[in-house]
TIKOLLUM-517508 format. One line per 2 residues: number of its first residue (from 1); their letters; for each residue x, y, z of C-alpha. Coordinates in nm, 3 decimals. Layout:
<recs>
NUM	a	X/Y/Z ~ ... .
</recs>
This chain:
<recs>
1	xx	0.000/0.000/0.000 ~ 0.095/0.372/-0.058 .
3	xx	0.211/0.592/0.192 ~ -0.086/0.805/0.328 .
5	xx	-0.060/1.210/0.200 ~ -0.267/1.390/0.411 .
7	xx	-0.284/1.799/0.364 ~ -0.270/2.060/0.579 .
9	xx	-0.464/2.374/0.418 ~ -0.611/2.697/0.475 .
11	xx	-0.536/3.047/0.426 ~ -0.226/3.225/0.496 .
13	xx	-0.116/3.314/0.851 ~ -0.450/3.068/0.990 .
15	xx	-0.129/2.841/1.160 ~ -0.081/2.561/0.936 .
17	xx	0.261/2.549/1.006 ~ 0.204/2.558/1.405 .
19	xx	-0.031/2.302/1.349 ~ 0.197/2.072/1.098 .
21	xx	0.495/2.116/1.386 ~ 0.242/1.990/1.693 .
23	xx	0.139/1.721/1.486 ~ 0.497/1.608/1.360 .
25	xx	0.595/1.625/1.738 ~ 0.280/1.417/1.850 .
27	xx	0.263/1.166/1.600 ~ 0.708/1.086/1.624 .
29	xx	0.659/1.073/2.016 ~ 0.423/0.821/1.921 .
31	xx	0.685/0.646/1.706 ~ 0.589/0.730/1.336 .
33	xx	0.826/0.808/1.061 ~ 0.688/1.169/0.957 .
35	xx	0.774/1.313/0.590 ~ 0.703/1.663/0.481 .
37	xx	0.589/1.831/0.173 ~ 0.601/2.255/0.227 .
39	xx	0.445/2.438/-0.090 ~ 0.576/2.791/-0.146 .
41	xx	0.468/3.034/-0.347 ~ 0.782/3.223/-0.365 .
43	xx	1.121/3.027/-0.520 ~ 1.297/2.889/-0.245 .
45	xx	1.702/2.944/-0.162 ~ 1.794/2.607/-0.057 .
47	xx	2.189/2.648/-0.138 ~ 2.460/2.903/-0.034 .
49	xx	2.617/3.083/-0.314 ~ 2.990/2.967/-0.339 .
51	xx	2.953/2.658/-0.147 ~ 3.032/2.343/-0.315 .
53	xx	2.695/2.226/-0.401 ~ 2.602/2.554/-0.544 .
55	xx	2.900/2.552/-0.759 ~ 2.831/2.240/-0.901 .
57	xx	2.464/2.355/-0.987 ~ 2.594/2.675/-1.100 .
59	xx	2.859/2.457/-1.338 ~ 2.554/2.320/-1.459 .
61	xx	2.437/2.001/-1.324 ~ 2.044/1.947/-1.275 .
63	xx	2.042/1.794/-0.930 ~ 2.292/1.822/-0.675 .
65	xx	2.299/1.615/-0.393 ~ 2.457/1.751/-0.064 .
67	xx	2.455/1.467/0.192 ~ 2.598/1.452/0.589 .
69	xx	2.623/1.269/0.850 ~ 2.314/1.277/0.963 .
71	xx	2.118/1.493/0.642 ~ 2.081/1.546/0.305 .
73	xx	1.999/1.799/0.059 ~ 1.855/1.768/-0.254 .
75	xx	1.851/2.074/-0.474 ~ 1.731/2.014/-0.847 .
77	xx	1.573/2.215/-1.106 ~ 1.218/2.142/-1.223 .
79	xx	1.038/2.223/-1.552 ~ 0.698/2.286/-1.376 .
81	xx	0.558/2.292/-1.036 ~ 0.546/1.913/-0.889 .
83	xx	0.248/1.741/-0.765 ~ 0.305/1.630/-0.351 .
85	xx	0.193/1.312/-0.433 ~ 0.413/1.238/-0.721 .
87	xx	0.686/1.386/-0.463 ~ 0.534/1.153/-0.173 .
89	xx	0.539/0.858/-0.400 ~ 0.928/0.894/-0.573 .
91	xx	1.127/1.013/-0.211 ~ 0.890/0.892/0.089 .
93	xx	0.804/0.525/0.032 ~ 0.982/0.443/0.373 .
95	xx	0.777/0.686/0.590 ~ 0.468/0.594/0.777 .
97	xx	0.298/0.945/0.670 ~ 0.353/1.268/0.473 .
99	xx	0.238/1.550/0.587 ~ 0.185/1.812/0.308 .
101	xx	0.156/2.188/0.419 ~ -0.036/2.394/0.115 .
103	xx	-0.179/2.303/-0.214 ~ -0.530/2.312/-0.167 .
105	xx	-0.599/2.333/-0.529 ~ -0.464/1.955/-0.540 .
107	xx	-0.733/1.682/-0.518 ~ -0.650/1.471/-0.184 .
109	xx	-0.730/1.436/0.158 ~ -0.704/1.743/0.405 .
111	xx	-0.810/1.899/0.675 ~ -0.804/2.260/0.673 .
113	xx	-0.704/2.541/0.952 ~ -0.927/2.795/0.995 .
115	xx	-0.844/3.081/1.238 ~ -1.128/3.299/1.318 .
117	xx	-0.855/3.612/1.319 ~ -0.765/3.551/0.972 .
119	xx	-1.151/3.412/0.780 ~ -1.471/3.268/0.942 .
121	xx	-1.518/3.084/0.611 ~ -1.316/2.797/0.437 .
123	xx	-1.120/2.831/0.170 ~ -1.179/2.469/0.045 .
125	xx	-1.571/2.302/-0.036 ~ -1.623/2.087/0.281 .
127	xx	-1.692/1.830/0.084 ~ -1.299/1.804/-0.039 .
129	xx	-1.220/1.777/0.388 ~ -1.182/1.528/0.643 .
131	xx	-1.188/1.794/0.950 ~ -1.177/2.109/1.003 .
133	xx	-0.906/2.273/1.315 ~ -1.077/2.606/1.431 .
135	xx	-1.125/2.856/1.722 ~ -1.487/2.894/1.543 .
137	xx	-1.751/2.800/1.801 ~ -2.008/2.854/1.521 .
139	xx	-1.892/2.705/1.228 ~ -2.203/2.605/1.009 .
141	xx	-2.034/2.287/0.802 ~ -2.118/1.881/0.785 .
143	xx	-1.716/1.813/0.860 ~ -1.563/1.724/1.179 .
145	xx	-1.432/2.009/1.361 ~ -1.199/1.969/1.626 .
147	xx	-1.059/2.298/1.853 ~ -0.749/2.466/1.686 .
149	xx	-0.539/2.395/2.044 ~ -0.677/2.028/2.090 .
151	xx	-0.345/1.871/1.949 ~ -0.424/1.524/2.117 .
153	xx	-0.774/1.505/1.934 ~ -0.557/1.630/1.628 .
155	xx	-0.342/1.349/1.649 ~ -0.560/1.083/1.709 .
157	xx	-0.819/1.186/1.445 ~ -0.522/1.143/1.219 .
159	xx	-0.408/0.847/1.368 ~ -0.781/0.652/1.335 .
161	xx	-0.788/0.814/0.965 ~ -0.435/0.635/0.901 .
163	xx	-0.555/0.297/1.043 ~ -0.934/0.317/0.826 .
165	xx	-0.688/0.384/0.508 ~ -0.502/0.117/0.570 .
167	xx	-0.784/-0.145/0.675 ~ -0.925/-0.073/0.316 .
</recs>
């Protein structure tokens, strides 16, 4: 079976990220193997200019690899915008989940973030969702909701999803 892509969505600044990092923390605590997929809209500086990896992309190559002890690196040039799952599929094969943060567009499963601060309406169709995190007491939808600082229910609504998918 596939490794499990689930997406973390909503609008800017709602804390997807803050909610991505609790759940990475709660779910490896827990013993999972946690992959993760960041979309930016802006091109990201991965490499140092001058450094040896940088020189050999700069001499030309498509991918360079810079690999540690303890990390790697991976910096290659793409033709177009990849799809997470296509990522997920190629690099994570060994982790238990992937966590993507972003690309709501993309069909998928997801659970979006919505901070009452920031919208008190989603930016995805509820029917695209499997939950939705929010300090909305009011929220009108037919999705699950669970509270934006209940990390445990979070986690465990993951957790049960993970286990459904893979009793399928």
């Amino acid at each position: 079976m596939s490794v499990p892509i689930l997406s973390i969505v909503g609008y800017s600044n709602a804390g997807k990220t803050t909610l991505m990092e609790k759940l990475v923390e709660k779910l490896t605590a827990q013993g999972l193997s946690i992959a993760t997929i960041k979309h930016s809209h802006h091109q990201p500086e991965l490499d140092t200019p001058g450094k040896d990896s940088w020189r050999h992309k700069n001499a030309g190559a498509e991918a360079s690899f810079l690999v540690g002890p303890e990390q790697m690196m991976m910096v290659a040039d793409i033709q177009h915008e990849l799809n997470p799952r296509l990522l997920a599929e190629q690099y994570c094969i060994d982790f238990d989940l992937v966590l993507v943060e972003g690309y709501a567009s993309l069909p998928g499963e997801k659970i979006e973030v919505l901070r009452a601060a920031r919208s008190d309406s989603l930016r995805c169709d509820p029917t695209e969702l499997l939950a939705v995190v929010t300090d909305l007491v009011d929220l009108q939808v037919e999705v699950k909701q669970i509270g934006l600082d209940d990390i445990e229910s979070v986690a465990g609504f993951v957790l049960n999803w993970m286990h459904k998918r893979d009793s399928q």
